[in-house]
C-alpha positions in Angstrom: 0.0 0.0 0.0 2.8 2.4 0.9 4.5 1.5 -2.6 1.4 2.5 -4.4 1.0 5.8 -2.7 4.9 6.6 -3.1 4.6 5.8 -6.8 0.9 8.0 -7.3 2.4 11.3 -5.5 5.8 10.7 -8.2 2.9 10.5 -11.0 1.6 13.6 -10.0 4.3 15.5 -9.7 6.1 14.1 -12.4 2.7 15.3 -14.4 2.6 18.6 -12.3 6.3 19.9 -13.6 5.9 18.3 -17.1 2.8 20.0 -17.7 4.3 23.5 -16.1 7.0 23.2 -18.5 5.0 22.8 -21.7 2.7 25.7 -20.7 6.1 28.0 -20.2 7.2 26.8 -23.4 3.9 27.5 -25.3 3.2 30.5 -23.6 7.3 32.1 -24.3 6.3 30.8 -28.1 3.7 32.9 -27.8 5.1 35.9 -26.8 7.8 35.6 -29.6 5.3 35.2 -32.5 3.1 38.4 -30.6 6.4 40.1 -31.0 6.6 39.6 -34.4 3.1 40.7 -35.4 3.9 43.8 -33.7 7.0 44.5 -35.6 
């Protein structure tokens, strides 16, 4: 039981920082190609 709980809270924040990352990424892509309507 303690194994499965160890292994759900590394899911979660293994999904937590992945999906963090990819919104920082999109949203930095974002900005760029905002930037470059502008100019």
């Amino acid at each position: 039981m303690s194994r499965n709980l160890e292994l759900i809270r590394f899911n979660v924040l293994r999904n937590a920082l992945y999906h963090t990352a990819r919104r920082r990424a999109l949203e930095r892509i974002n900005r760029s190609f905002n930037l470059l309507v502008l100019l």
